[in-house]
C-alpha positions as CSV (number, residue, x, y, z in Angstrom):
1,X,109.0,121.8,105.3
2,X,109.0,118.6,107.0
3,X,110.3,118.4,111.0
4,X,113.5,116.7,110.3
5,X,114.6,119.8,107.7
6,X,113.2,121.9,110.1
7,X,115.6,121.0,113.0
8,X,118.4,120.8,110.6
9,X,118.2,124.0,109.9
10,X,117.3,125.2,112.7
11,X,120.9,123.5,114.1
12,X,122.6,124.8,111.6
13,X,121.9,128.4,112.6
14,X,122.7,128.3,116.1
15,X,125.7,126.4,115.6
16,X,126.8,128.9,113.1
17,X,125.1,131.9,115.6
18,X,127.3,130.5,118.5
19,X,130.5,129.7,116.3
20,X,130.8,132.8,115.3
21,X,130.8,134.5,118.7
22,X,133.1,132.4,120.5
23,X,135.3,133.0,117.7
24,X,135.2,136.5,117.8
25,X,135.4,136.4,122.1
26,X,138.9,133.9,121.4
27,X,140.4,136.6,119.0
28,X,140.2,139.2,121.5
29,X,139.7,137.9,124.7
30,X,141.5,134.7,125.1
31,X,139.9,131.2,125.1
32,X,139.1,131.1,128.8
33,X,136.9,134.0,128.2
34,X,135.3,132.1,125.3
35,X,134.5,129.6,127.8
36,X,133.0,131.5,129.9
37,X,131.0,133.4,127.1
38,X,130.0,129.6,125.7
39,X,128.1,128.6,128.7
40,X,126.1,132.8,128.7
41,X,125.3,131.5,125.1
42,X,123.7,128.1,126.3
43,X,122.1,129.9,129.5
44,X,120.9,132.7,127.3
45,X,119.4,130.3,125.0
46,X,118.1,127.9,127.6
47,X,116.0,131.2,128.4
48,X,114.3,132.4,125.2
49,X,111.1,130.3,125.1
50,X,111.7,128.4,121.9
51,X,109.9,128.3,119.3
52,X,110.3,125.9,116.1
53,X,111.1,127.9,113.0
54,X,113.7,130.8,114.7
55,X,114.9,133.2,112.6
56,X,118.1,134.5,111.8
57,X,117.9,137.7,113.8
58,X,116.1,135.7,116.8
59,X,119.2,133.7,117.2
60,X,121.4,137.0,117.0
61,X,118.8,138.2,120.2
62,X,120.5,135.4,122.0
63,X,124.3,136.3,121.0
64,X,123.0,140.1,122.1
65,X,122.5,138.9,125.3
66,X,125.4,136.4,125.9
67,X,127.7,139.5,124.6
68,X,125.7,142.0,127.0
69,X,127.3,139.2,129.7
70,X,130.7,139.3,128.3
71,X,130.3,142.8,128.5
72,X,130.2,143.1,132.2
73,X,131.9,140.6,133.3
74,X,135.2,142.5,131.4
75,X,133.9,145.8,132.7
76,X,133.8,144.3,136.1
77,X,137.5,143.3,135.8
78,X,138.6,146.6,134.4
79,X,140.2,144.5,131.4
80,X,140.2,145.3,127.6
81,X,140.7,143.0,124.6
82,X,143.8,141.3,123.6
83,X,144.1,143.9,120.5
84,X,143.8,147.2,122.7
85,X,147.2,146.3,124.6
């Protein structure tokens, strides 16, 4: 696999990782909340030491962790989702 194919892929699963979070955070938390869960997904990434050639599931690690922020940040606030009201 040649670098360029590599990195395309690679690109391709995080955009697709992070896409579908922030989706998911919009539907039932509101865009500002996606917001704020977009930049835990960048931070949480910018920690993970990386390594060319991530898998599926080691991108997931990072959504774990960005969620895991989401998490208590809502708990902290005593809110719910937009679809338990």
């Amino acid at each position: 696999m040649n670098n360029q194919f590599t990195l395309d892929y690679q690109m391709n699963l995080a955009e697709r990782e992070l896409g579908a979070f922030l989706y998911i955070v919009s539907e039932l938390y509101g865009p500002e909340e996606a917001e704020s869960s977009a930049q835990d997904w960048l931070d949480e990434f910018e920690l993970l030491e990386y390594i060319p050639g991530l898998t599926p599931r080691e991108w997931r690690l990072v959504t774990i962790a960005a969620a895991n922020r989401l998490s208590k940040r809502v708990t902290k606030r005593g809110g719910g989702n937009k679809m338990a009201s």
